[in-house]
C-alpha positions as CSV (number, residue, x, y, z in Angstrom):
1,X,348.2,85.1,189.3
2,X,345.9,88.0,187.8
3,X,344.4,88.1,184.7
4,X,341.0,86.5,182.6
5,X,340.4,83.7,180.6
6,X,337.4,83.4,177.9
7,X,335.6,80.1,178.0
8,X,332.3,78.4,177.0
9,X,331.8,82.5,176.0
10,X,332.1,83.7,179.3
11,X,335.3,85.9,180.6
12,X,336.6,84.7,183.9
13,X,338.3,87.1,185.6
14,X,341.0,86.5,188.9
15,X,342.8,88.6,190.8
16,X,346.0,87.3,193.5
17,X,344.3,83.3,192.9
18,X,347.0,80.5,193.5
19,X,348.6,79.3,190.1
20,X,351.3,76.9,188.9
21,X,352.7,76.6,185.6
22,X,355.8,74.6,184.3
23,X,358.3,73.8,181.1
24,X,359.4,70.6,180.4
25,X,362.5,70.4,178.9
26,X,363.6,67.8,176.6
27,X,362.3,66.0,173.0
28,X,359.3,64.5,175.0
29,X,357.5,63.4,178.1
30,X,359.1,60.2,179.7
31,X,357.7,56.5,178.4
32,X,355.9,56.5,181.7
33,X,354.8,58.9,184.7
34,X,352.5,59.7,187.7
35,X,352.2,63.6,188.7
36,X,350.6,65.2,191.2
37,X,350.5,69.0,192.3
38,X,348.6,71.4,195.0
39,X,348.6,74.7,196.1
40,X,344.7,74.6,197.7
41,X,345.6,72.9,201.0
42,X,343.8,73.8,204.0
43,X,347.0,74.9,205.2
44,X,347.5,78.7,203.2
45,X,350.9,78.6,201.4
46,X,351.9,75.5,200.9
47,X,352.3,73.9,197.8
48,X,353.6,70.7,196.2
49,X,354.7,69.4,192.9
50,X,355.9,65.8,192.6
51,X,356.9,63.3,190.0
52,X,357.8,59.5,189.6
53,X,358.9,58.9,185.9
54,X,360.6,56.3,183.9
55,X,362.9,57.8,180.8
56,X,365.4,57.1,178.5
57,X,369.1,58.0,179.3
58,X,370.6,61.2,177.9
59,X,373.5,60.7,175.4
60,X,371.0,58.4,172.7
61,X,371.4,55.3,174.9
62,X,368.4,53.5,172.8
63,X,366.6,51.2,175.3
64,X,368.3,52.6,178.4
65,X,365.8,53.5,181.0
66,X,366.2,54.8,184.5
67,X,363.8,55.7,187.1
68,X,363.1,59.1,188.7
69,X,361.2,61.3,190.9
70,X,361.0,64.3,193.0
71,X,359.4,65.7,195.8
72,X,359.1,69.7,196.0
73,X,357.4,71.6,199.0
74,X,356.8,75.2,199.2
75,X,356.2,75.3,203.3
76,X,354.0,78.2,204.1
77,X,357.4,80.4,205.6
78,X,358.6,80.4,202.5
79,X,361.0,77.7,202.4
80,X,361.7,75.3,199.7
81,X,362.3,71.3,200.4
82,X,364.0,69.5,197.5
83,X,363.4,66.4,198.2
84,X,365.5,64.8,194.9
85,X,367.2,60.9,194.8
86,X,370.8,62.0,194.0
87,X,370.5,63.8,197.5
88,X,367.9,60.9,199.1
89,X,365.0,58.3,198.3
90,X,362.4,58.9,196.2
91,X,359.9,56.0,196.0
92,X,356.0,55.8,194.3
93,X,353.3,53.5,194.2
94,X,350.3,54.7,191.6
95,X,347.7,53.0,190.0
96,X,346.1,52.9,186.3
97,X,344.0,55.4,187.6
98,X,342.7,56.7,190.8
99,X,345.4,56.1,193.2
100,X,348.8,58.1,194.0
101,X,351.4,57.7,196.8
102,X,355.2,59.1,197.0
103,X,357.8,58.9,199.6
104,X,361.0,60.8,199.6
105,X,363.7,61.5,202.2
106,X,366.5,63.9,201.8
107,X,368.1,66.9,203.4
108,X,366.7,66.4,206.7
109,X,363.1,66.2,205.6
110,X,360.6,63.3,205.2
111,X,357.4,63.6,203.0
112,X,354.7,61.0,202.4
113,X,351.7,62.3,199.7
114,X,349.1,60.3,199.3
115,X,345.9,61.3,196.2
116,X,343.1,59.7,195.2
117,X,340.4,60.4,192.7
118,X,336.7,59.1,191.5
119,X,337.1,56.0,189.0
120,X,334.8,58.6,186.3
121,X,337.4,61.8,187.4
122,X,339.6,63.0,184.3
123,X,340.1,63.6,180.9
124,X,342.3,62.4,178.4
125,X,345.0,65.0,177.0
126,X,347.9,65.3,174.3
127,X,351.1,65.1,175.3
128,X,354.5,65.8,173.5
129,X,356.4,62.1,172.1
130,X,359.6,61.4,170.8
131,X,358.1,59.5,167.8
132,X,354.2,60.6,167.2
133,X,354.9,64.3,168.2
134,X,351.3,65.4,170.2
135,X,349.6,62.3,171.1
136,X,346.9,61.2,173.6
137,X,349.4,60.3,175.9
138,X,348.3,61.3,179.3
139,X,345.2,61.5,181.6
140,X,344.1,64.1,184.5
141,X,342.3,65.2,186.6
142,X,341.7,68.7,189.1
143,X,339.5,67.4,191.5
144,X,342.2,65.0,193.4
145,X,342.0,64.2,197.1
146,X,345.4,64.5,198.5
147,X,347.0,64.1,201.5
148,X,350.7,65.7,202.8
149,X,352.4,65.1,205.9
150,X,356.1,66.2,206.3
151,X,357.9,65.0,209.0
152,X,361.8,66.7,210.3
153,X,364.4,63.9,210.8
154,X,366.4,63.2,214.0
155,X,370.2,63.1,214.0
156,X,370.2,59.6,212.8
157,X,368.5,60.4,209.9
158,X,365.1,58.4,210.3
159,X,361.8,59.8,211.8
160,X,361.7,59.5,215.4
161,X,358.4,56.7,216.3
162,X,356.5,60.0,218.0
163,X,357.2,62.8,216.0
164,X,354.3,64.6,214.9
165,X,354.4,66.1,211.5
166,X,355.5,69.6,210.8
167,X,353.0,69.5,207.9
168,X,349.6,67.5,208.0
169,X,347.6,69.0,205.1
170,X,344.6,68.1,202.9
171,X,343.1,69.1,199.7
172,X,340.5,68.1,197.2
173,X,341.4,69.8,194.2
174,X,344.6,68.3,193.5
175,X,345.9,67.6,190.0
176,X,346.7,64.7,189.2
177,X,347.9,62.5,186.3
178,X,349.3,59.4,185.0
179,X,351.0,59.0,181.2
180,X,352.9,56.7,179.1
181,X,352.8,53.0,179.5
182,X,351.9,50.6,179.6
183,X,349.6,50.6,182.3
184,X,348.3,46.9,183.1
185,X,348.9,47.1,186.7
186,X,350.0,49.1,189.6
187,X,353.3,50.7,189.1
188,X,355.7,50.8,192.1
189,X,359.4,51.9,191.1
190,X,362.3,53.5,193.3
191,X,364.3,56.3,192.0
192,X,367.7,54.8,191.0
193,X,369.8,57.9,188.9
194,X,372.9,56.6,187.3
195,X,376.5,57.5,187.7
196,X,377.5,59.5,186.1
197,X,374.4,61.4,185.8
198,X,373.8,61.0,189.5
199,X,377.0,63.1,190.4
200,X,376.5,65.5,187.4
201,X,373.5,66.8,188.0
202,X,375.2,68.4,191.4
203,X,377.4,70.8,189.9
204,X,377.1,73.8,189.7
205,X,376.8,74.2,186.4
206,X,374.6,76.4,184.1
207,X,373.2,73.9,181.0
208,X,371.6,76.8,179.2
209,X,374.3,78.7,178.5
210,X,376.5,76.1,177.7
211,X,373.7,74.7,175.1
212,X,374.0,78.4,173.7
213,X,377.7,77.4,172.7
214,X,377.1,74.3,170.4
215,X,375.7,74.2,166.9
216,X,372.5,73.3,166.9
217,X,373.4,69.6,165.7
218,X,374.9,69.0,168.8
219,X,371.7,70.3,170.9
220,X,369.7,67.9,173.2
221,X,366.3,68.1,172.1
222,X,364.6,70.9,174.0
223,X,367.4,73.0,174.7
């Protein structure tokens, strides 16, 4: 990304500096989540975004919750590993604060990220809700320690006992963040998506435009 920002009243400029940005769809953030993302390995080019999240079932299911997550890589040749639960595992262990792992399996690949961050690291931010609109809701961090190793699988689908990762990477300006609650403990979940949302979310199928064709009663939020 290129461009300036103006803060504390002074002008920052950049030119070419590694950027994310996002858009989260939907009527609000999940009733609880871990996040963590990093493109400032000391590996140039590689980047990853991943997510463990509980949240309500589409289709006003009150009370319904499932478990999610995801595990993107950028490698730095340009290709893209989706590592998603309705094509693998996806499994996360986080604390309150200050501690992140993730695990997911899928298309051949293997990923383990592990983050960790000073107890006095972060700031609390606003975050959209279904009932209390922009709340403080969330808590992060940019100055994460973060670890990614990325391993290929064999033809039996498990990681050989001495492969050596295709990816072994380290960072310590990761973001990081936890939300939602409640938080009294460590959280460790494993994505479980739901038929038939499990099998829907494969097709090829473009939910934009077809949001474009209902009235807007019939909208889900955020579309």
């Amino acid at each position: 990304a290129s461009g300036w920002l103006h803060w504390g009243g002074q002008r920052y400029e950049f030119t070419n500096a590694p950027a994310y940005a996002e858009k989260n769809w939907g009527g609000g953030f999940p009733s609880k989540w871990i996040w963590v993302q990093c493109n400032t390995f000391d590996v140039a080019g590689l980047s990853v975004t991943a997510v463990g999240a509980r949240r309500q079932l589409l289709l006003g299911l009150q009370g319904v919750e499932e478990d999610v997550g995801m595990l993107g890589v950028h490698l730095p040749d340009g290709t893209f590993l989706e590592l998603v639960p309705w094509a693998g595992e996806v499994e996360w262990s986080a604390d309150p604060w200050g501690r992140w792992w993730l695990r997911a399996r899928a298309s051949g690949y293997e990923a383990v990220l592990e983050a960790t961050c000073a107890a006095d690291a972060g700031t609390v931010l606003r975050a959209p809700t279904s009932d209390n609109g922009l709340a403080p809701h969330c808590k992060d961090t940019f100055f994460g320690n973060c670890r990614l190793r990325v391993w290929k699988l064999d033809s039996q689908g498990r990681v050989p006992a001495s492969a050596v990762p295709i990816v072994d990477a380290r960072s310590s300006t990761a973001a990081l963040e936890v939300g939602g609650g409640p938080w009294w403990g460590p959280w460790s979940a494993k994505a479980r998506m739901l038929e038939p949302f499990r099998s829907l979310v494969q097709l090829p199928i473009d939910v934009g435009a077809i949001s474009r064709t209902l009235p807007d009663l019939l909208k889900p939020p955020g579309l």
